[in-house]
Every structure is written in structure tokens, then in C-alpha cells.
N, C-alpha and C positions, 0 to 999 in steps of 0.2 A: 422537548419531548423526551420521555426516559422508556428504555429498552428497544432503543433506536438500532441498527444494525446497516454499520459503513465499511464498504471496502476502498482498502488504498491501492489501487495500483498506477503503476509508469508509465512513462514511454519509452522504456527500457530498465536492462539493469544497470545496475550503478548509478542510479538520479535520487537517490536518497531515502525510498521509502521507509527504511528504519528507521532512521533520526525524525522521517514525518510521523511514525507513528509513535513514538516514546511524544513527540510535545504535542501530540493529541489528546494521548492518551493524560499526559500528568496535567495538561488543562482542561482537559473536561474529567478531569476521576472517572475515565470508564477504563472497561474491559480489553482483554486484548487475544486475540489467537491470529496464528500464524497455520494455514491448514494444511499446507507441504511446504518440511524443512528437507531442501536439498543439499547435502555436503556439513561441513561443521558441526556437528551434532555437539562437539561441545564447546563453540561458542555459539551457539543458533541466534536466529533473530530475537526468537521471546525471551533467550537468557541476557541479551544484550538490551532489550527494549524492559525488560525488569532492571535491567541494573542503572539504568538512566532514570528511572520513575521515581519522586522520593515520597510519594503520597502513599499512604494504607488501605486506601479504600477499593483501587484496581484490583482485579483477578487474571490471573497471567492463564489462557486453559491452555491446555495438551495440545498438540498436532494430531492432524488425524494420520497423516503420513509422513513417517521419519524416513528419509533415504541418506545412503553414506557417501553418496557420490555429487560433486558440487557440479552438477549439469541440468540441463533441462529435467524437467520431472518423468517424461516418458523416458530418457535415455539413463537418467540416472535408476530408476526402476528396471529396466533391462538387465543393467550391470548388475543388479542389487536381484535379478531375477525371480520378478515378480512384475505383473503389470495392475496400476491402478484401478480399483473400482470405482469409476467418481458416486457410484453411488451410498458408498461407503463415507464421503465427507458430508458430514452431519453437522451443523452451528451449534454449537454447544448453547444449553440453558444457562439462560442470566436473568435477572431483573433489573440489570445496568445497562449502561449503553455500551455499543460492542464494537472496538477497530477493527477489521481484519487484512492481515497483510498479503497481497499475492505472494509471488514468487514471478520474477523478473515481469516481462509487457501482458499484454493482452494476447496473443498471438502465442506462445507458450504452449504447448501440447503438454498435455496431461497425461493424454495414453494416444493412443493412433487414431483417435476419433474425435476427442474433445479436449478445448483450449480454455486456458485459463476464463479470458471472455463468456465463454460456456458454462463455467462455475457462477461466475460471479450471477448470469440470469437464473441460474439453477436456483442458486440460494438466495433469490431476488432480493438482491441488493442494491441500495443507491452506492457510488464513486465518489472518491475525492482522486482526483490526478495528481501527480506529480511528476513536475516537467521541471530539466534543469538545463540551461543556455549551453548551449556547443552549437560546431557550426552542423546544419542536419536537425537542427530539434524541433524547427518549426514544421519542416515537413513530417517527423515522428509524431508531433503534438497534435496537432492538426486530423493526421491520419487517426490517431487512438479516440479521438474524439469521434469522428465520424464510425466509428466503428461501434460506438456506445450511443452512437443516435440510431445507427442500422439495428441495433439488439435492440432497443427502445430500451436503453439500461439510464435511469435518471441519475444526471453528475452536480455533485452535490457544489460545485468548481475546482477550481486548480490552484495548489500551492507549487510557487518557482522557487526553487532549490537553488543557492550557491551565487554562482555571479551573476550583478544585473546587467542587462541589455536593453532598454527600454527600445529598441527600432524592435528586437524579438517579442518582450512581451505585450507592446502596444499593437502589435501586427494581430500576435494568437488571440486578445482579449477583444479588439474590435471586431475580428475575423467572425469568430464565433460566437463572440455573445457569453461567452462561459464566466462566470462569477470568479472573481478574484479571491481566494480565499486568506493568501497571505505571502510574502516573500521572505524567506530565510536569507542568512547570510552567509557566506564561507567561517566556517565555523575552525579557528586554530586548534581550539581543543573541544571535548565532547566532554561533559561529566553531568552530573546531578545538577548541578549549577548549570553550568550552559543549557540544558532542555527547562531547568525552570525560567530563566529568563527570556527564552524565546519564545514563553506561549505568548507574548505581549503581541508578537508580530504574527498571530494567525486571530481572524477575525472568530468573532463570540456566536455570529450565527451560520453555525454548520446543522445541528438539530435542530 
């Protein structure tokens, strides 16, 4: 299907979303935005997930909210003294298919009212999860799932980040039912090369 529209998120920060979404992005040639960069502004996600991509056909779009402080989005907006309009994050036009990255889990405040969760039904999106082995993931995993069947938010399945655990991911995939999309490895290093070689290991029906 073309001009599809996926969001990646976690079950927390730190389980790889970036790196899931550059070898998304560079094996299916789509799109990508990232719609609140909080902290780093200048190594942000999308200037990072453009620099792993070697294909020309992707479009890298804007953030709708740049904040300068590397915290949650409602706290870094405080500091930054301004509070979010989610009504203000708009999906930018494509005629590509389109990744979009949260910003850390589901549970996420945005402003004092609405959570990251809350976007992703706003902008009715289907999910790709991404879950990585620690000890705690399966109760995180588990949870962020259920939390995308209470939204009725459809998960498109789960990519496992990093090291494997087969008793954790035989447990999550029987548990729920949720599609295996693909298992990454502990990556030594990150470049162009390593995100082209790893679309091998994520399966071709995601759209």
C-alpha cells in the first residue's frame, strides 16, 4: 500500500526507536518526521535518521515542535515556556509512505492533558512497537500493548531491539498474539552500511 502512515513507538526510552526507524525508513524508501524533538536540536532524531539513510527517494519533514530541553515534552515545554498545542501537530502531505517517531513510551505527556498515546489515535495511526530485553520489559511490553488495544490503536507488530532472550520473546509473542516483525542485533557500530544491511532482518509485510 503507498501513502501509508506508521508510527514507531516504545516501551520506553532508550529501546532503539531511531535506529528502528532509519532501517525502515531505507527499506521501504518512505518518509519520515519526527513531531516533538525534545533536547538536541542539533543532533535531533531526523538529522540522525537522514544520516543513516543512503537512498534519495525518502523526505526527511520538519518537527512540528522543537524544544531545547532533553525531558519529557510537557516539562521540556515549560522550561522552554510555552505549552503545547497538540492541536497544532499536523502529518505533513506525502504521497510516500510515512514513519513517524514518537518521543520516548506511550505514557509521555505532551501537555497536562494529553499523552503521547493520545497523538498517535489523534492522527489515526497504526504502530510498530519496539521492545528491547532488560530485566522489566516484558511487564513494559506487555503493558504498552494493552494500552494500544484499550485505544483500539491497530499494531502493525513488534520489532526486538538488541539482545536476544528467547524465554522473553517467546513469552510476549505467545502472550499476545502480536506479529513478529523482526529482531535486530547489538549493533558495534551504526553507519550507512549497518542500517542498509539490516533491513534483511525486518520482515517485507509491514504495509
Amino acid at each position: 500500500m503507498v501513502n501509508e502512515k506508521i508510527f514507531i513507538t516504545g516501551i520506553g526510552t532508550g529501546v532503539g526507536k531511531t535506529i528502528v526507524s532509519a532501517i525502515l525508513v531505507e527499506k521501504f524508501k518512505a518518509d519520515y518526521w519526527k513531531p516533538i524533538q525534545s533536547g538536541d536540536l542539533d543532533t535531533s532524531d531526523t538529522i540522525n535518521v537522514k544520516s543513516l539513510v543512503s537512498n534519495n527517494f525518502s523526505v526527511f519533514h520538519p518537527e512540528a515542535i522543537k524544544l531545547s530541553q532533553p525531558y519529557s515534552p510537557h516539562k521540556s515545554a515549560a522550561l522552554d515556556g510555552i505549552v503545547i498545542d497538540e492541536y497544532q501537530i499536523v502529518c505533513p502531505a506525502t504521497k510516500n509512505n510515512l514513519f513517524i517517531e514518537g518521543a520516548g513510551g506511550l505514557m509521555v505527556p505532551i501537555n497536562n492533558q494529553f499523552l503521547m498515546i493520545d497523538l498517535i489515535k489523534k492522527l489515526n495511526m497504526a504502530v510498530v512497537l519496539v521492545s528491547s530485553n532488560y530485566l522489566g520489559s516484558i511487564n513494559h511490553t506487555i503493558l504498552s500493548i494493552k494500552m494500544l488495544i484499550q485505544y483500539q490503536i491497530p499494531i502493525k507488530g513488534i520489532i526486538f531491539n538488541g539482545v536476544e532472550d528467547s524465554y522473553t520473546t517467546d513469552f510476549i509473542l505467545a502472550y499476545t498474539g502480536i506479529k513478529l516483525l523482526g529482531h535486530l542485533p547489538v549493533f558495534n557500530n551504526i553507519d550507512k552500511k549497518t542500517i542498509s544491511q539490516s533491513t534483511s532482518h525486518i520482515i517485507n509485510e509491514i504495509f
